[in-house]
VOZASE-592950 format. One line per field, with one value per residue: residue in three letters; x negated, z negated, y negated of N, C-alpha, C in turn; chain. Coordinates in steps of 0.05 Angstrom, whole numbers, plus 5000, padded with zeros to 4 digits. Atoms other than C-alpha are relative to their C-alpha. Example, Ala and Ser with C-alpha at 12.3 -4.5 7.8 and 13.67 -1.06 7.14 Angstrom:
# residues 2
type = [ala,ser]
nxx = [4982,5016]
nzz = [5000,5001]
nyy = [5024,5024]
caxx = [4754,4727]
cazz = [4844,4857]
cayy = [5090,5021]
cxx = [4982,5015]
czz = [5000,4986]
cyy = [4976,4978]
mol = [A,A]
# end
This chain:
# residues 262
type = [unk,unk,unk,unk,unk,unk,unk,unk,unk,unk,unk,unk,unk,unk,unk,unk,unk,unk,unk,unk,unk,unk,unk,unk,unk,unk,unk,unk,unk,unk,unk,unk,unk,unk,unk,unk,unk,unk,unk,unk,unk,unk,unk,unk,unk,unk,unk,unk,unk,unk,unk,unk,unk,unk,unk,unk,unk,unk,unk,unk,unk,unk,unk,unk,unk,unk,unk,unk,unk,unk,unk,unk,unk,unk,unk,unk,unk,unk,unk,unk,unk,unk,unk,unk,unk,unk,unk,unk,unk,unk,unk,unk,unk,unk,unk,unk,unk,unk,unk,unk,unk,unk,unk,unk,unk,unk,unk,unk,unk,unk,unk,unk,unk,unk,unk,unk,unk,unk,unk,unk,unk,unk,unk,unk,unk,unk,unk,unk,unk,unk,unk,unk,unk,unk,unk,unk,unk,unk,unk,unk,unk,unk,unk,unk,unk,unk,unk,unk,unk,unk,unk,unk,unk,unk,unk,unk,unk,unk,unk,unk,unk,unk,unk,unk,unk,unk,unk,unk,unk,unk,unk,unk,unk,unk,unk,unk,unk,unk,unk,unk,unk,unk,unk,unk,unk,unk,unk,unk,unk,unk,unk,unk,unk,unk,unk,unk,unk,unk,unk,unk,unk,unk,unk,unk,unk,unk,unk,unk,unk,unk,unk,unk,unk,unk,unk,unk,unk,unk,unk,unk,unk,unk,unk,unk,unk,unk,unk,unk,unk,unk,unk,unk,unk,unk,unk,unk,unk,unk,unk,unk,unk,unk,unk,unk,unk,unk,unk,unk,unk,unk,unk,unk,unk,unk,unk,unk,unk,unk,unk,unk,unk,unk]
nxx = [4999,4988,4983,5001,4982,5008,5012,4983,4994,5029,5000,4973,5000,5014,4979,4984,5026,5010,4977,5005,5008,5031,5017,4999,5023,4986,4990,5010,5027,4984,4991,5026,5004,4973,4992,4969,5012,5023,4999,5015,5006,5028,4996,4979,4990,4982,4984,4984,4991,4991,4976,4985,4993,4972,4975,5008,4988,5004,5017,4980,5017,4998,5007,4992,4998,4981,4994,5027,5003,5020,4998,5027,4992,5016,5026,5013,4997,4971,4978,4980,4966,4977,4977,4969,4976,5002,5022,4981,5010,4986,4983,4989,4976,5016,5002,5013,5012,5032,4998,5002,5030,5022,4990,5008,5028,5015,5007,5017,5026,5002,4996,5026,5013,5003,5018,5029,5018,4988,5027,5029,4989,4998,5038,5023,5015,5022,4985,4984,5036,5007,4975,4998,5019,4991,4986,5027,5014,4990,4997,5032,5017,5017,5019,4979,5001,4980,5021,4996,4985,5017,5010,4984,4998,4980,5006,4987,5014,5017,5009,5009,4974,5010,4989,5026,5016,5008,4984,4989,4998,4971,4988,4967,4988,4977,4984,4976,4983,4968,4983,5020,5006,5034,5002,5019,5030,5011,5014,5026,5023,5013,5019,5023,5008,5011,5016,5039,5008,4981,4985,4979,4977,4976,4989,4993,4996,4975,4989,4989,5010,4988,5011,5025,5023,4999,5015,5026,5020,5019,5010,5026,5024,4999,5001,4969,4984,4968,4974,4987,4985,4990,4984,5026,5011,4985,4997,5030,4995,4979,5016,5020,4992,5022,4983,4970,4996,4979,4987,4989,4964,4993,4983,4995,4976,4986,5012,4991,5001,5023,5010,4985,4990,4986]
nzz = [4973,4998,4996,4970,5009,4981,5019,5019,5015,5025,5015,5028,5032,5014,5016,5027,5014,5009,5024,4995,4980,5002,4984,4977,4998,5022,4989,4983,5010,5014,4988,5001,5020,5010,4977,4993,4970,4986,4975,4981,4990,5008,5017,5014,5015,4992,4995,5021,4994,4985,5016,5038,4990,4983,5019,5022,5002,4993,4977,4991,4977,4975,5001,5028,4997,5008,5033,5021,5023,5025,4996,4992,5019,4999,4991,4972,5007,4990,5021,4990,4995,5001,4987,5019,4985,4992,4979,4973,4974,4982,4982,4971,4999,5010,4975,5001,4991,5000,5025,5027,5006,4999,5028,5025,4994,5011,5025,5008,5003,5023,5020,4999,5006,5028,5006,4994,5017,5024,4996,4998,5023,5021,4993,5022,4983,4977,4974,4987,4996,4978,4976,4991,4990,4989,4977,4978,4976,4968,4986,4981,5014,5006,5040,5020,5036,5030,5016,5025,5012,5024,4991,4981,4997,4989,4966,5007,4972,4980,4971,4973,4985,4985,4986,4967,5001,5024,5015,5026,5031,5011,5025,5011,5041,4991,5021,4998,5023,4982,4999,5012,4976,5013,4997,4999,5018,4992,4978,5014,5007,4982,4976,5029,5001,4968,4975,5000,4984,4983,4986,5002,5016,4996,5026,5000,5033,4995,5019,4985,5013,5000,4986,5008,4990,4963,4998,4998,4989,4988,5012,4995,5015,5012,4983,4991,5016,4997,5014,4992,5027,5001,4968,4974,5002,5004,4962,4994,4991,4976,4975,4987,5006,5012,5010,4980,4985,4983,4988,4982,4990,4968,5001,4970,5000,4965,4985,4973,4977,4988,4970,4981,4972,5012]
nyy = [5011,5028,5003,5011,5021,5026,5016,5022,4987,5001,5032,4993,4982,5016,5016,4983,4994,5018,5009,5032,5006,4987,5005,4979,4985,4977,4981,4986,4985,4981,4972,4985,4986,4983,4984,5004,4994,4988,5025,4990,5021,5013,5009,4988,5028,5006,4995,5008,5030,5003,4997,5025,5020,4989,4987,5020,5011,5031,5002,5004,5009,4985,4970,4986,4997,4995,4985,5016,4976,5003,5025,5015,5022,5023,4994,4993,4968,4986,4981,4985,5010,4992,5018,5004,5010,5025,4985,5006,4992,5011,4982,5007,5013,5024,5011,5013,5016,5012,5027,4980,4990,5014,5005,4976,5001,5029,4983,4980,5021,5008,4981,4987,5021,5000,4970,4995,5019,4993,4981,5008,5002,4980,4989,5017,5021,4995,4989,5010,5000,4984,4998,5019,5000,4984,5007,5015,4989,5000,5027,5008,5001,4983,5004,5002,4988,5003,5004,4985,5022,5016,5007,5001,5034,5013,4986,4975,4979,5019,4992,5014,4999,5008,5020,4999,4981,4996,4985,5021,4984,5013,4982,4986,4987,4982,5003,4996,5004,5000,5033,5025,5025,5006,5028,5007,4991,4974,5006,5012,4984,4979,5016,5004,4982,4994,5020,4997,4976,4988,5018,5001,4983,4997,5000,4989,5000,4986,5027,5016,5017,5018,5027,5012,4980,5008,5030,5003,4984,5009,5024,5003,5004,4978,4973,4999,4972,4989,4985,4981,4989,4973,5001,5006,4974,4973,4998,4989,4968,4996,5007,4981,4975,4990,4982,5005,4993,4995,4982,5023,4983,5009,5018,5008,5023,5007,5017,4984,5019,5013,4975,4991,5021,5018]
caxx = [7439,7455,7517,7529,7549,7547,7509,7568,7586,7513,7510,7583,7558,7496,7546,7581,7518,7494,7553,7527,7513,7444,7397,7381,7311,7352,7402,7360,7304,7361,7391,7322,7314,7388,7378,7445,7411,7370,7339,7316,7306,7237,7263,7305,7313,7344,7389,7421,7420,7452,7509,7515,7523,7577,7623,7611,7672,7665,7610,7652,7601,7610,7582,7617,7661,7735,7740,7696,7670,7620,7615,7557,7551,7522,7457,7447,7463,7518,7577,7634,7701,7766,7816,7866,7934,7916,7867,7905,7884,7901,7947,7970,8038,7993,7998,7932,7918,7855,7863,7876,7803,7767,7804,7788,7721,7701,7725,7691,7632,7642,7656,7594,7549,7573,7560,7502,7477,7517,7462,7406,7442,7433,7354,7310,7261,7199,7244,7270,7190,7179,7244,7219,7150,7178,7221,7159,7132,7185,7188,7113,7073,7015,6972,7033,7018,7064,7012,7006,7058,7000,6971,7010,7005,7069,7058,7101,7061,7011,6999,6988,7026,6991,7008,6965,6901,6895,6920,6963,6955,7026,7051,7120,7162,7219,7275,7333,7381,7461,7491,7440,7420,7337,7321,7268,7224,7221,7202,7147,7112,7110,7080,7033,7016,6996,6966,6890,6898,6955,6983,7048,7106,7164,7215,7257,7322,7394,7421,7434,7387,7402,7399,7341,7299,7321,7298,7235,7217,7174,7134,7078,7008,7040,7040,7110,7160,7214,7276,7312,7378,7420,7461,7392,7369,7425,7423,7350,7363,7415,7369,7312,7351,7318,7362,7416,7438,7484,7529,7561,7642,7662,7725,7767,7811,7861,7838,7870,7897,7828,7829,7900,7922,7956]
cazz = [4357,4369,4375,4459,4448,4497,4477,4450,4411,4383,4365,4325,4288,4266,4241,4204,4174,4158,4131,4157,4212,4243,4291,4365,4343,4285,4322,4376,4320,4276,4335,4344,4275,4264,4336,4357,4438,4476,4525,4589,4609,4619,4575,4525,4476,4531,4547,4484,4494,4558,4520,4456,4505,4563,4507,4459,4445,4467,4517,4572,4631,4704,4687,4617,4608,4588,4528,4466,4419,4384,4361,4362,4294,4283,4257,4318,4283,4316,4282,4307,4338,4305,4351,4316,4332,4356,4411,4478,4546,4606,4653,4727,4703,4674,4725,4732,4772,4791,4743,4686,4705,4706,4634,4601,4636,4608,4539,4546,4552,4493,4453,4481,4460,4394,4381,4401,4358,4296,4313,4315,4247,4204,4229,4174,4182,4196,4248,4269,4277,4321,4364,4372,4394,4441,4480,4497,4523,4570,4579,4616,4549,4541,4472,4431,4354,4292,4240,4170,4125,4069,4120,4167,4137,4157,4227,4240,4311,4366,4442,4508,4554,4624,4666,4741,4728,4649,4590,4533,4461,4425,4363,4336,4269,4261,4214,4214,4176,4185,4173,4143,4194,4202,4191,4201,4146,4166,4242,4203,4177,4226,4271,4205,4210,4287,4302,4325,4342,4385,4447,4435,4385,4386,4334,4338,4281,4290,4251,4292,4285,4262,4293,4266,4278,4355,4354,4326,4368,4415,4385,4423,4405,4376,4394,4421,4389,4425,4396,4403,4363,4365,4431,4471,4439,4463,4535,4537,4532,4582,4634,4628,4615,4558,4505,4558,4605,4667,4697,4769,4779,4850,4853,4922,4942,4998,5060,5115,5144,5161,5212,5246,5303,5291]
cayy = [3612,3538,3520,3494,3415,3356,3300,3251,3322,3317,3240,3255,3312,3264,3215,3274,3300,3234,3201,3130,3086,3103,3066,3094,3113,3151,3179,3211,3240,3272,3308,3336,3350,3384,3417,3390,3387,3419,3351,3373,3293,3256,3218,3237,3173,3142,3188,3177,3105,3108,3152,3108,3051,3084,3106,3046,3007,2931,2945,2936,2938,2971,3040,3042,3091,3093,3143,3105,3148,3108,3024,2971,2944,2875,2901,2933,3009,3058,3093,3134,3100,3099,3069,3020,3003,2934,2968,2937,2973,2942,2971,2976,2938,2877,2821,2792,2728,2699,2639,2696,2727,2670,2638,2715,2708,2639,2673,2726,2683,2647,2703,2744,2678,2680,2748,2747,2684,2714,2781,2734,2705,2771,2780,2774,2718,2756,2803,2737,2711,2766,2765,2689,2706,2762,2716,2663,2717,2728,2655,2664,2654,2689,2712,2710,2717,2719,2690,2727,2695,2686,2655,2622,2547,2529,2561,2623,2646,2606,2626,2593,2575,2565,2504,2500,2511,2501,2531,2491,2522,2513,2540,2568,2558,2592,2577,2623,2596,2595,2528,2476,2430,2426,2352,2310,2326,2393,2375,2328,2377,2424,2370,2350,2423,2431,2360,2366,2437,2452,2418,2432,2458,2497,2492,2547,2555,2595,2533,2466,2404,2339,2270,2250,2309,2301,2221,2246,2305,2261,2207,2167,2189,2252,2324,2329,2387,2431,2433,2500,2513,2578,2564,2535,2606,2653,2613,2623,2701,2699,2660,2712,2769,2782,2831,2816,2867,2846,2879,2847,2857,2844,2791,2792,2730,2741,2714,2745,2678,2658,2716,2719,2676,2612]
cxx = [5014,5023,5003,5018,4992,4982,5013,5005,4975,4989,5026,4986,4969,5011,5013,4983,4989,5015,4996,4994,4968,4997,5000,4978,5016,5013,4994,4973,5018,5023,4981,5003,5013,5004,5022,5000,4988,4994,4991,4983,4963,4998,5028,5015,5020,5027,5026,5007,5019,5032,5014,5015,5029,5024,5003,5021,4993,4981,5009,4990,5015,5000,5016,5026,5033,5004,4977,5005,4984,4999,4976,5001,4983,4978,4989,4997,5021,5006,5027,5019,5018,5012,5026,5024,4999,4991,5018,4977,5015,5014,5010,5026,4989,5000,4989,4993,4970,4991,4990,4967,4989,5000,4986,4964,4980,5004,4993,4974,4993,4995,4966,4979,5001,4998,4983,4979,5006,4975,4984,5002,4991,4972,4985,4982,4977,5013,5001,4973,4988,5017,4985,4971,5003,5017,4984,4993,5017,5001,4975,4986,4989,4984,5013,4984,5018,4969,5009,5005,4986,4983,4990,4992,5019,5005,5011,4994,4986,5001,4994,5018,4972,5014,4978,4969,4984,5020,5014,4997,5027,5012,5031,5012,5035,5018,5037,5019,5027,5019,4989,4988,4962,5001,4975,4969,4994,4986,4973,4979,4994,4975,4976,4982,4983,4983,4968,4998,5018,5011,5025,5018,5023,5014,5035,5030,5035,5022,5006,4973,5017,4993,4974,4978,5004,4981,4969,4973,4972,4999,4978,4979,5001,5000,5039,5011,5028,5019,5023,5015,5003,5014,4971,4991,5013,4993,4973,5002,5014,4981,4980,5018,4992,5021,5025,5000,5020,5015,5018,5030,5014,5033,5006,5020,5008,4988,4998,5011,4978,4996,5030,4999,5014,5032]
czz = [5000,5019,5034,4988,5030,4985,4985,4984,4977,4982,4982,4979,4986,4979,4974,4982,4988,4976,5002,5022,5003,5030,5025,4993,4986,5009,5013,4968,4984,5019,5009,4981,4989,5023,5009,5031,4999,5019,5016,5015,4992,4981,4977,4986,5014,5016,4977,4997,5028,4985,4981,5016,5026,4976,4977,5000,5002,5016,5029,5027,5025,4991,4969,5010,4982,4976,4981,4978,4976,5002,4996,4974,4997,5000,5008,4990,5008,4981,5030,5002,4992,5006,4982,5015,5016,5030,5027,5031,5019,5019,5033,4991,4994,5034,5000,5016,4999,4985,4976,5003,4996,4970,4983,5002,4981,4965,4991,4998,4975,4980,4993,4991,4969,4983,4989,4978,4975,4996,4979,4963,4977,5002,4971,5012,5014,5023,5021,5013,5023,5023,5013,5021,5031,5023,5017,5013,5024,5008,5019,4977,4997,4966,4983,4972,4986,4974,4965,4977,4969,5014,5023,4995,5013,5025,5003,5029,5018,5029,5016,5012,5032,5018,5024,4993,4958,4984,4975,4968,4988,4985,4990,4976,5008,4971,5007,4970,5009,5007,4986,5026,4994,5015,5015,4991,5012,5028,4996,4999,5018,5022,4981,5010,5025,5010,4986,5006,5020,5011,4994,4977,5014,4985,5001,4977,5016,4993,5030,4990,4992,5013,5004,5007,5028,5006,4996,5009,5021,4990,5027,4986,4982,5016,5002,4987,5017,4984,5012,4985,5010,5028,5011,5001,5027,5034,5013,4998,5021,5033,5009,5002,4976,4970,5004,5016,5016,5020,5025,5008,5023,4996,5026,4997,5031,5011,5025,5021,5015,5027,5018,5008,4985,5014]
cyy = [4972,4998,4976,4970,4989,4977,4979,5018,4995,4976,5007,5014,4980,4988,5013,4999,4976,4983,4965,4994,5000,4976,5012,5019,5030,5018,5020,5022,5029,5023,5032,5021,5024,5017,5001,5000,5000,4974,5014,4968,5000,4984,4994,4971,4986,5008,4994,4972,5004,5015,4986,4977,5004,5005,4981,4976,4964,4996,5006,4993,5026,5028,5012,5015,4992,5014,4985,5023,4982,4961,4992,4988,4977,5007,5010,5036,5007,5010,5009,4975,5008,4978,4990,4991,4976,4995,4984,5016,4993,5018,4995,4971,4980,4989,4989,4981,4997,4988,5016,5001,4982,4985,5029,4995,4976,5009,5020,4997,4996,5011,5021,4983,5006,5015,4994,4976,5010,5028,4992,4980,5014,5014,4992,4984,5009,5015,4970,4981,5015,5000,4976,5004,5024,4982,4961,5010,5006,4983,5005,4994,5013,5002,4999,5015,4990,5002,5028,4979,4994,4984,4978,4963,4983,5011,5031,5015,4974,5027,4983,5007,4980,4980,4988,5016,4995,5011,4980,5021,4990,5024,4995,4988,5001,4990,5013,5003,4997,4982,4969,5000,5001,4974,4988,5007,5026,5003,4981,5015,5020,4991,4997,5030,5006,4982,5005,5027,5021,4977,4992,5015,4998,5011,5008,5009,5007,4978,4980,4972,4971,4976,4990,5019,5005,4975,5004,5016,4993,4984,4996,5009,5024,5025,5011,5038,5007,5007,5021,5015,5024,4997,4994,5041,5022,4978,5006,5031,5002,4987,5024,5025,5012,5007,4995,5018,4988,5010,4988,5016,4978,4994,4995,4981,5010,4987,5003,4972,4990,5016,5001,4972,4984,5000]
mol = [A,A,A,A,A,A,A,A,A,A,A,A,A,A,A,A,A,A,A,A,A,A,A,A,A,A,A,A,A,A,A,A,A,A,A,A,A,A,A,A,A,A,A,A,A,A,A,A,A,A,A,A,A,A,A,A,A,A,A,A,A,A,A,A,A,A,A,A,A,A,A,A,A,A,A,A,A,A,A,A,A,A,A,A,A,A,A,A,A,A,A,A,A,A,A,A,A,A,A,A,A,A,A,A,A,A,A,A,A,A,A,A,A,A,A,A,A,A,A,A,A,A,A,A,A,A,A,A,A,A,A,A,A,A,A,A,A,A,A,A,A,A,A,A,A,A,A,A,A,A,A,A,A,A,A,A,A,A,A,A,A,A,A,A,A,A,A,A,A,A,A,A,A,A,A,A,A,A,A,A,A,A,A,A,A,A,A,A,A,A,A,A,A,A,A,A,A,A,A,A,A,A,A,A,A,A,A,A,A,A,A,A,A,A,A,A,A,A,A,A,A,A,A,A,A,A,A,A,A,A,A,A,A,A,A,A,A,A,A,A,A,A,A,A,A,A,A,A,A,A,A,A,A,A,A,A,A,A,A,A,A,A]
# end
């Protein structure tokens, strides 16, 4: 007879049983497999997401929850929480200003940014090929392809991108790399690669560009090239929403003189 758990009981004993950090798909197939719950949901997978993520140490949204059982690791696989001494939880006695929130706020910005580009950092390139083609399409691009990298000719995906009543053709390349600068030459050839059969490029790279490959993203007479480092990236997720969730925390300012008598 199977042992009665909850479902953070049943993601743990995974962990036990496994002995490593696991995926969501993972987690959810091996509670299946090990019959650790019974789901009754329409959808189960995400029930376990919604658990991994309430109880998930540094996710720190509205609905999360206070006790953490389980962490987020970079490459996007869970593991069990062990709380260390360092851990600080805020308290009634903590005397927070407005100023304070908005200083933790602006670093918690920063911090969440750089995450998030450090993520998009540890992607392999074709992963990181597909992430890129994935978030044209939320831009409004349509037809998105990731070419075949025997195949590709320098070109690492093409689509369309509609603008009134025609369509622009404009192709991708992707370079995630971590601290080398993409130059000129490399925005050369990409353009080399695209002109005569694509309106436009967009030159995508976790890295940073350099001077010169700025100066020479638009030429006359050329097929013009977006440049899009690792911050344009991470604010371009944050605009669409796109493997951004937000969460809205309501901020009151005294304001009671505005209402009594003078």
């Amino acid at each position: 007879m199977m042992k009665k758990r909850t479902i953070n009981e049943a993601i743990l004993e995974v962990f036990k049983r496994e002995g490593k950090p696991l995926p969501l798909k993972d987690v959810y197939e091996k509670i299946i497999e090990y019959d650790l719950y019974r789901f009754r949901a329409q959808n189960p997978k995400d029930i376990v997401r919604i658990q991994l993520r309430k109880h998930c140490a540094g996710l720190d949204f509205l609905s999360a929850k206070e006790k953490k059982y389980f962490v987020l690791n970079k490459d996007g696989t869970f593991w069990k929480y062990e709380k260390s001494k360092s851990d600080h939880i805020l308290t009634k006695k903590d005397n927070i200003t407005f100023d304070d929130l908005k200083e933790r706020h602006n670093k918690y910005i920063y911090d969440f940014k750089k995450e998030l580009l450090n993520q998009l950092k540890e992607l392999t390139p074709v992963a990181f090929e597909v992430f890129a083609k994935e978030l044209l399409k939320a831009y409004g691009f349509k037809k998105m392809e990731v070419t075949r990298i025997s195949r590709d000719g320098g070109i690492d995906g093409f689509g369309e991108l509609k603008i009134g009543l025609a369509s622009m053709k404009v192709a991708f390349e992707c370079k995630r790399w971590i601290k080398k600068a993409v130059g000129r030459p490399q925005v050369s050839q990409f353009r080399g690669d695209i002109q005569g059969t694509f309106q436009q490029g967009i030159y995508f790279t976790t890295s940073h560009f350099t001077k010169e490959a700025k100066d020479s993203s638009f030429q006359n007479g050329a097929v013009p090239i977006i440049l899009i480092d690792g911050a344009s990236i991470v604010d371009l997720m944050i605009e669409k929403r796109f493997g951004v969730v937000v969460e809205e925390l309501l901020i009151f300012s005294n304001a009671l003189d505005l209402v009594l008598p003078d």
